[in-house]
Every structure is written in C-alpha cells, then in structure tokens.
FITOR-686493 format. One record per residue (C-alpha): residue in three letters; x, y negated, z. Coordinates in steps of 0.05 Angstrom, whole numbers, padded with zeros to 5 digits, always signed. Layout:
ALAXYZ ...
// end
This chain:
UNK+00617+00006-00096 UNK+00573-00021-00153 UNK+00530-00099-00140 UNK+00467-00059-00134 UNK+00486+00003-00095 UNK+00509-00040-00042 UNK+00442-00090-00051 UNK+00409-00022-00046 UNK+00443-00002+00019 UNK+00438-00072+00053 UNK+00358-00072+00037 UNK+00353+00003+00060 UNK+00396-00009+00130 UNK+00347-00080+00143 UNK+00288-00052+00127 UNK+00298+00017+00169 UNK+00326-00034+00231 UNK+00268-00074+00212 UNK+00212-00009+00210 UNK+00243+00025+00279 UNK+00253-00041+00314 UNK+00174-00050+00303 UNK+00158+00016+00316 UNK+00185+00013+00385 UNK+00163-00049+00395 UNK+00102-00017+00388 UNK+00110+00044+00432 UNK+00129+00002+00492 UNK+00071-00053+00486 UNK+00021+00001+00485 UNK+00052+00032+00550 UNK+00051-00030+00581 UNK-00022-00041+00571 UNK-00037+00031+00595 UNK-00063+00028+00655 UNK-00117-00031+00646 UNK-00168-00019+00606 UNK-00176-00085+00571 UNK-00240-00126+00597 UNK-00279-00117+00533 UNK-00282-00047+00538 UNK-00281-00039+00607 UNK-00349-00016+00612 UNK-00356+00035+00562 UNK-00284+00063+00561 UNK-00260+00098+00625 UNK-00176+00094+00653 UNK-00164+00165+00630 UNK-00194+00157+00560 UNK-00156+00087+00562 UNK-00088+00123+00577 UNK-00100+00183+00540 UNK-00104+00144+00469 UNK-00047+00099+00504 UNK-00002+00160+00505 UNK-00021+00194+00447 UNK-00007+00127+00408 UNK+00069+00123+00434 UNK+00082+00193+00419 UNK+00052+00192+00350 UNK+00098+00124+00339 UNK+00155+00151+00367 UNK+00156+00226+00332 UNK+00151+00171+00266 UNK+00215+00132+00281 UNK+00252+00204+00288 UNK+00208+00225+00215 UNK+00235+00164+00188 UNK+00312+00156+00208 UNK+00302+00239+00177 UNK+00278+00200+00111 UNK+00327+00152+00107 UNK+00384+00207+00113 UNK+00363+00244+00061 UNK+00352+00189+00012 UNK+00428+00177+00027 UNK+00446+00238+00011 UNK+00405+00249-00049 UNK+00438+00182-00074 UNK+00503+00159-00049 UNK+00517+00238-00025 UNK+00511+00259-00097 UNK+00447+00314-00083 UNK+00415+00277-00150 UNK+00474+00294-00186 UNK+00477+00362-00162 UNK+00406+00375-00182 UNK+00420+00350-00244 UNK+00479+00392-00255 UNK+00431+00451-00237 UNK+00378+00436-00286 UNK+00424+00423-00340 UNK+00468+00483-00328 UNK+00396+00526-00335 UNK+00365+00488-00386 UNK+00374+00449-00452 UNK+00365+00377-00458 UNK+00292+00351-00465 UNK+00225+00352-00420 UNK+00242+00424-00389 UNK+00304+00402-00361 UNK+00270+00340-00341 UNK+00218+00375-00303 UNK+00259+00417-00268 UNK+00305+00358-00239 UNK+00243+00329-00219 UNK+00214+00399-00193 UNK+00283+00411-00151 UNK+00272+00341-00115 UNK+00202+00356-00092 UNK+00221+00428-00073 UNK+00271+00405-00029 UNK+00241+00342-00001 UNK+00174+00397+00005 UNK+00228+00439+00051 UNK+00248+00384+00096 UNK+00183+00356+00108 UNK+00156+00418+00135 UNK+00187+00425+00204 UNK+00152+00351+00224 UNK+00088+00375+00195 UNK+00086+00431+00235 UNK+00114+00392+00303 UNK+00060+00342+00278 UNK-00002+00391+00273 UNK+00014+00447+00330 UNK+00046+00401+00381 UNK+00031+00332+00379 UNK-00037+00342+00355 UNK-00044+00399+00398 UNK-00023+00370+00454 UNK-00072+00311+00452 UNK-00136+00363+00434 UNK-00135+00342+00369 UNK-00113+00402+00328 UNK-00168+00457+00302 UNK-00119+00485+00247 UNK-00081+00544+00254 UNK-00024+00575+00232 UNK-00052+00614+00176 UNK-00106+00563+00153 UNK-00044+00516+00150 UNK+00003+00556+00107 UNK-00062+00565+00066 UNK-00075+00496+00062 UNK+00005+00486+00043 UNK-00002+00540-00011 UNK-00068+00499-00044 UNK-00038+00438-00046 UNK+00032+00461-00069 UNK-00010+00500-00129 UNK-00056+00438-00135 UNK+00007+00390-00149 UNK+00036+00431-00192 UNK-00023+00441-00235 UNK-00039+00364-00241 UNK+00032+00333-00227 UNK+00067+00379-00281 UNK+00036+00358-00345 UNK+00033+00291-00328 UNK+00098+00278-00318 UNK+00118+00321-00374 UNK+00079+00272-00415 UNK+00109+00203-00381 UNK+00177+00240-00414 UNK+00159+00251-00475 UNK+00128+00183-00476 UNK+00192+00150-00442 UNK+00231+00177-00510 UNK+00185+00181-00559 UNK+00150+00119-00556 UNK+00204+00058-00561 UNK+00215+00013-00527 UNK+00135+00005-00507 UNK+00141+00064-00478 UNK+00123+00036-00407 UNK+00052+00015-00428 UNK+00032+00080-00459 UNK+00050+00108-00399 UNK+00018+00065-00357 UNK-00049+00076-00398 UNK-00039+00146-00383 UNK-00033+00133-00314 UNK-00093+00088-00305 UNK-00126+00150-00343 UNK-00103+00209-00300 UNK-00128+00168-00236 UNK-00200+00147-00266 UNK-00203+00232-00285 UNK-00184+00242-00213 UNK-00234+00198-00184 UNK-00292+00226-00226 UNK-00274+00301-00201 UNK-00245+00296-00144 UNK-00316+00312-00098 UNK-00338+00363-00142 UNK-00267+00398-00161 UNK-00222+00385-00122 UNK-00247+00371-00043 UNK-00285+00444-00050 UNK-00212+00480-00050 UNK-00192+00450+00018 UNK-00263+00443+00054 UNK-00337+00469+00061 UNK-00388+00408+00037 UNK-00464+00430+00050 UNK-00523+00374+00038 UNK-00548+00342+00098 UNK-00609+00384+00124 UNK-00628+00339+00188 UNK-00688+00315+00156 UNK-00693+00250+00202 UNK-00627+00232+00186 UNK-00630+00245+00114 UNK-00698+00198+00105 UNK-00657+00146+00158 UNK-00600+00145+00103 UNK-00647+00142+00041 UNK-00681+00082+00068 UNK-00617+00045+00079 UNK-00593+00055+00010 UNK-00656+00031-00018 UNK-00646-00030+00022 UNK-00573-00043-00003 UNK-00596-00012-00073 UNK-00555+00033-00081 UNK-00551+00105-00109 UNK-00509+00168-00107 UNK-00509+00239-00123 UNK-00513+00279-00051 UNK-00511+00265+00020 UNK-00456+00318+00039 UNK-00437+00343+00103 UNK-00361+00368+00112 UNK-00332+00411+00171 UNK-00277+00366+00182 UNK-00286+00404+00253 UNK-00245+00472+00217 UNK-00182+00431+00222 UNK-00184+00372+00278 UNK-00236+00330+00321 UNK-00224+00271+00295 UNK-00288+00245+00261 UNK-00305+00197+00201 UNK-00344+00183+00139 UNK-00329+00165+00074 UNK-00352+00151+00005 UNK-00326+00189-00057 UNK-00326+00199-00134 UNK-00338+00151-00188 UNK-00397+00135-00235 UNK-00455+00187-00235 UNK-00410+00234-00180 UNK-00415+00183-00129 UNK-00431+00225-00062 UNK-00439+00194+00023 UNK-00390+00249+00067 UNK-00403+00254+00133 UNK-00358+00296+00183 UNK-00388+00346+00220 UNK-00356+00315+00280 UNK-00381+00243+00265 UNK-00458+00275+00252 UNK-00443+00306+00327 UNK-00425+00246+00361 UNK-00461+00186+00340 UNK-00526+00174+00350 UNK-00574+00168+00290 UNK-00572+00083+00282 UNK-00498+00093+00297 UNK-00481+00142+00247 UNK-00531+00094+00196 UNK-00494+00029+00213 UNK-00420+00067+00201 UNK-00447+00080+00130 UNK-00475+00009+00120 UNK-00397-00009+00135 UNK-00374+00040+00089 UNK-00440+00008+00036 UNK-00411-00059+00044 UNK-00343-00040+00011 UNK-00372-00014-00052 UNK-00419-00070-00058 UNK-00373-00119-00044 UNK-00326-00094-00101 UNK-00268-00072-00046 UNK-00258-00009-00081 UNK-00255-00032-00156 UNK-00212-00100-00130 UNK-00160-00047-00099 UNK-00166-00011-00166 UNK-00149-00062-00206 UNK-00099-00083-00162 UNK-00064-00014-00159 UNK-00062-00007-00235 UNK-00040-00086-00246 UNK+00020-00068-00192 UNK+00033+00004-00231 UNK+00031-00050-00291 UNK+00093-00090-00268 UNK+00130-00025-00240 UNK+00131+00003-00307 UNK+00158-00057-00343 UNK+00213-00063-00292 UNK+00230+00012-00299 UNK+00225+00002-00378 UNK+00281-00054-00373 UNK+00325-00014-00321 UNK+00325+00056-00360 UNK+00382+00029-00405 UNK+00418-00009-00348 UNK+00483+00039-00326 UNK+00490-00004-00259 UNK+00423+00022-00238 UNK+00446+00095-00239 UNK+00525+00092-00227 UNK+00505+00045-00170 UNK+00473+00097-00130 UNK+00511+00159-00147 UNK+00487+00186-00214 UNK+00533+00190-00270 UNK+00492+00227-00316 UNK+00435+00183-00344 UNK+00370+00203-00369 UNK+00291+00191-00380 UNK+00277+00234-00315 UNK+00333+00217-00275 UNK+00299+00145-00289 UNK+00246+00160-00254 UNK+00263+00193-00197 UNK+00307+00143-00185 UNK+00256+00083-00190 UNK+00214+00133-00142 UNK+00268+00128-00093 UNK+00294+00056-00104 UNK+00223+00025-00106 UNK+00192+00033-00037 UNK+00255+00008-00002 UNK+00244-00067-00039 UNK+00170-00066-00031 UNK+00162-00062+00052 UNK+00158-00138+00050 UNK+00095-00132+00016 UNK+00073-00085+00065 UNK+00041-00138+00115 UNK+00015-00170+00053 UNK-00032-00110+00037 UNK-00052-00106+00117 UNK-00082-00169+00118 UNK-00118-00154+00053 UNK-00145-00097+00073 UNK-00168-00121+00146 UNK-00194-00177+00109 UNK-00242-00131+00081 UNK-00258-00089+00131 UNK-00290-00154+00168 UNK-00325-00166+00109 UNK-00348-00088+00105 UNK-00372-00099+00190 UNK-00409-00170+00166 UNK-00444-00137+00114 UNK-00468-00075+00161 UNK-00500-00127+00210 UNK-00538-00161+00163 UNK-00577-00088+00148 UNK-00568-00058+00216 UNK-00556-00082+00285 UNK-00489-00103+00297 UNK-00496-00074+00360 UNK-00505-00001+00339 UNK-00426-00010+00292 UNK-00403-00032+00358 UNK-00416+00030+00400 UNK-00411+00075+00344 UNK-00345+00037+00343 UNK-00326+00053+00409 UNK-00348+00121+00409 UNK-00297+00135+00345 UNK-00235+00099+00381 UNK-00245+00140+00449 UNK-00260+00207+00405 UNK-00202+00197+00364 UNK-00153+00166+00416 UNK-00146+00094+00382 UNK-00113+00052+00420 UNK-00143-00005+00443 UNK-00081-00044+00457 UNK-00036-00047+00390 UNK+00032-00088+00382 UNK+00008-00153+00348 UNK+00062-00161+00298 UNK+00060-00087+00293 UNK-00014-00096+00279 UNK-00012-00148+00236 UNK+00052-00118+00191 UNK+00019-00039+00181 UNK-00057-00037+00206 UNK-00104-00031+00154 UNK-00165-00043+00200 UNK-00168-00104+00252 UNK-00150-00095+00324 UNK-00208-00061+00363 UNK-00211-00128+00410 UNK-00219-00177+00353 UNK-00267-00127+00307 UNK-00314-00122+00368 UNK-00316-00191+00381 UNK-00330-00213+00320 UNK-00397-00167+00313 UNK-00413-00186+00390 UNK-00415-00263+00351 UNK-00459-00232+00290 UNK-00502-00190+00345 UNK-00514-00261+00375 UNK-00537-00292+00310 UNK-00591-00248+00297 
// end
C-alpha cells in the first residue's frame, strides 16, 4: 500500500475511534445525570421533562455512532474497495472524455451515497423522532420533501460543478482561484435568494399579523437600528415541534423568521429577547466573520487540491488508477473531512464564543431574565439536554452548555 493510503487509513481508523469513543462517552454521562434534575433548573424543569430530553439525547447519540461506523464503511469501499473506480469505469464506458463524463462520475457518487443515506433518514424521522413526539412529517410530505431537494440539487449543484471542470482544465495552473471566485459567487447568489426562492419550495412563510407583537419587534429594531425586509412567520409545526427563529437573506432581502411553534410558546418579551440574541449576531459581525472565514478556508482547500491534482500518490494511494479533473474532486471531497476533525473543537469554541456574545448583547436591550426562560422553555420543548459530556461539549457543541449560558445571564440580570 501506497505512504498516503495508509496515512489515510491510520487518520480515518483514529479519528472514527476518536468520534465513537466521544460519542459514547456522551451517551452514558447523560444517563448518569438522568434522574436529577440539576439544581439550576430544578425549579422550572420537572424529573420527567429532565429524563425525557436525557433519553432522547442518548438515543439520538447512539443511532449517530451506528450512522457513522455506516459512513466510514462506505468510504472504504468507495476507496480502497475500488467502488470509485467502478463508477469511473461506468461513466467512461457511457460517455466520452470531458465535463459529461465528469458529471456523471460525480452524479453516480451522490446517487449512491443518496441511496444509503435514506434508510437512517427514515429510522431518524418516523422512529426516533417519533418516538420522542417530535415528528409532524409524514410519509408522503417526506418523499415530497426528498423529491424537492433531489430536483433542487441537481438544478444548482449541476452547473456549478460543470463549471469548476471546465475551469480545473481550462484555466492553468490558476485554475483553483477562478474556481474559488466562483464559489465565493454561487454562495453570495444563494444567500441573496435563498428567503425569497428557495425556502418557499419547502415551507409556507406568511407576515406576522399579531399586531402587538409586530409593533413589540419594530421597536426593538429601532433600538438596535436595524432594518429588514419582512417579519415572516413559518409553519415549522407541518414537519416537527421543535421551535426556533432565525435570520435570513443578504443585503436588501434581509427577513426575521419566526416558527410557528416558537410564536406559540414564548411569551411576547420572550419571543422579543430570542430575536435580540439572534440581533446581536448580525451586529456584532458573527455572520460576515464566519463568511469570511468560510471562503478564506475554501481559499486554502483549493490551493491544496490545485497542487495534488497532478500528484499520482494521491489517487493510486486510495484505489483509483484512472486519474482525472473530477475524480480530483471527489476524491479531495472524501479525503478532506477525515484530516480536518481536529479543527472541529476549534470551530466549537468559536462559535460558543459568540453565542455569549449574541446572549450579552440581548441583555443589554432586554431583560436578561426574559432569554433565560425563553431559554428554558426551548430546551424542555425541544428535549435539550441539560447535562452534556464536557469534552463532548466542548469538542462538537456549537452553543454553550445550558448550566454555564444561564449562569452567565443570571450574572448580567444582576448587573442591571
């Protein structure tokens, strides 16, 4: 075996031991916790809720570790088993070389990685989110859903990669940062149409009517001066319970979503202070730093795909003998995320970093005490648990512990 298929295979073997022996870790320290319901919460949160999001925790984190030991088998055999070469032997006994052939090597992969995923989305929707009360979709509004998005990334995934090819050998050897303009491009485009394009195929968004809650929001934005197109409401309640809010759009198509389920819930000042959180990330440049960042990273990944495409280790030392632009860069897909996990707790602490910034700004325009028990009503509703692994916590979450993000408001709440 080739240097780098068997640096490939060590980093995919520790990193897999490294992912399940978390994961478990995981499962049993929430289990452990599950019947005390931590002192904090004690008040507001009753033993069942407590163990109910204890339970549906473990199972969600244990249905993953069986998800991913499924993953890492079939990258094994789509590498060292020879299924890459195989597909390629496909596409090039049905079509001449160029783009075609290229798109249909890259077309075979996601059909058949679309085909395996399937059965776990399905357990995932109609039994473990069943199970745990969770689940509004059903089996037609799924296959419906499946049918969209399937359509959907064919529509936008199809020409662009068919224009990474033809940039990968037309272009030179600068190929790389052509394409990565076009990439930085495509995902500005996607960001501008996304709410009013896009969103509409998979759910209903009507303007917020409630007239009390509408002038509550207006005057909150005027504080924070800020501006967007529409206050939107979305039945997020057509496919689960689970309830949230969110920003979306870029520029002039800027628009505040609210769930249906979150509107339901949450008290007026509760449902004002979650959007001051959500406020504090756009004015404190989260989203445009982790824009940047994604398209500086994309940056680097591009170069380092532009200097392997020529490298015949990097192909015959995973199982392909036939070299070419696409086979590149399905290969890079594959290769990539199994050297980047270590920077996996890297973007966790970035990203919880800002979320306390995001709950610091919401306190300074609302009371800190209405995030917290709109806070608490969203982890019993959606069955957070309240009790997370530490290291597990501190390697994958991308929001802080429920204990420490409490406390930390309970401090600003006292400051006031």
């Amino acid at each position: 075996m080739h240097t780098f298929g068997l640096i490939f295979l060590a980093a995919l073997l520790l990193t897999t031991v490294a992912r399940l022996w978390l994961a478990n870790r995981h499962a049993t320290h929430v289990l452990m916790h599950r019947n005390a319901v931590p002192a904090q919460f004690a008040d507001v949160i009753t033993l069942d809720a407590h163990q109910h999001a204890a339970d549906y925790t473990a199972t969600k984190t244990r249905f993953a570790m069986i998800d991913l030991l499924a993953g890492v088998i079939v990258t094994l055999v789509f590498t060292f088993g020879g299924g890459l070469q195989v597909l390629h032997n496909l596409s090039a006994a049905w079509f001449e070389p160029g783009i075609v052939r290229g798109l249909a090597l890259i077309g075979g992969f996601a059909a058949v990685s679309m085909l395996i995923d399937i059965p776990f989305s399905l357990y995932r929707t109609f039994v473990i989110e069943e199970r745990y009360g969770f689940n509004k979709v059903t089996v037609k509004l799924f296959w419906i859903d499946f049918i969209k998005g399937l359509a959907l990334g064919a529509a936008l995934g199809l020409p662009l990669i068919a224009t990474v090819l033809w940039l990968m050998e037309r272009m030179g050897e600068w190929w790389w940062f052509y394409a990565w303009l076009t990439w930085m491009a495509f995902n500005i485009l996607m960001l501008a149409v996304y709410p009013t394009w896009i969103a509409p195929l998979f759910n209903k968004f009507s303007p917020l009517t409630d007239a009390a809650m509408k002038e509550r929001v207006e005057r909150l934005l005027d504080r924070c001066g800020f501006k967007v197109k529409g206050l939107m409401v979305m039945d997020g309640s057509r496919r689960s319970s689970h309830g949230n809010a969110y920003f979306t759009g870029f520029g002039k198509t800027k628009r505040i979503v609210f769930f249906d389920t979150l509107l339901e819930r949450l008290e007026p000042q509760e449902v004002e202070a979650v959007l001051a959180h959500e406020l504090g990330h756009f004015k404190l440049k989260h989203v445009i730093k982790r824009i940047i960042g994604i398209f500086a990273i994309s940056l680097g990944f591009l170069w380092l795909l532009g200097w392997v495409l020529d490298k015949p280790w990097f192909y015959e030392g995973i199982g392909v003998t036939t070299p070419s632009t696409a086979m590149a860069l399905l290969l890079f897909s594959i290769v990539v995320p199994v050297f980047t996990f270590l920077f996996q707790p890297l973007s966790a602490m970035i990203s919880r970093k800002h979320e306390f910034e995001a709950d610091a700004f919401a306190a300074q325009y609302t009371p800190a005490s209405d995030l917290i028990a709109a806070l608490v009503k969203l982890y019993k509703d959606n069955a957070s648990t309240l009790t997370p692994d530490p290291l597990h916590s501190a390697v994958y979450d991308s929001h802080p512990p429920a204990t420490t993000r409490i406390a930390r408001l309970q401090q600003a709440a006292g400051a006031r």
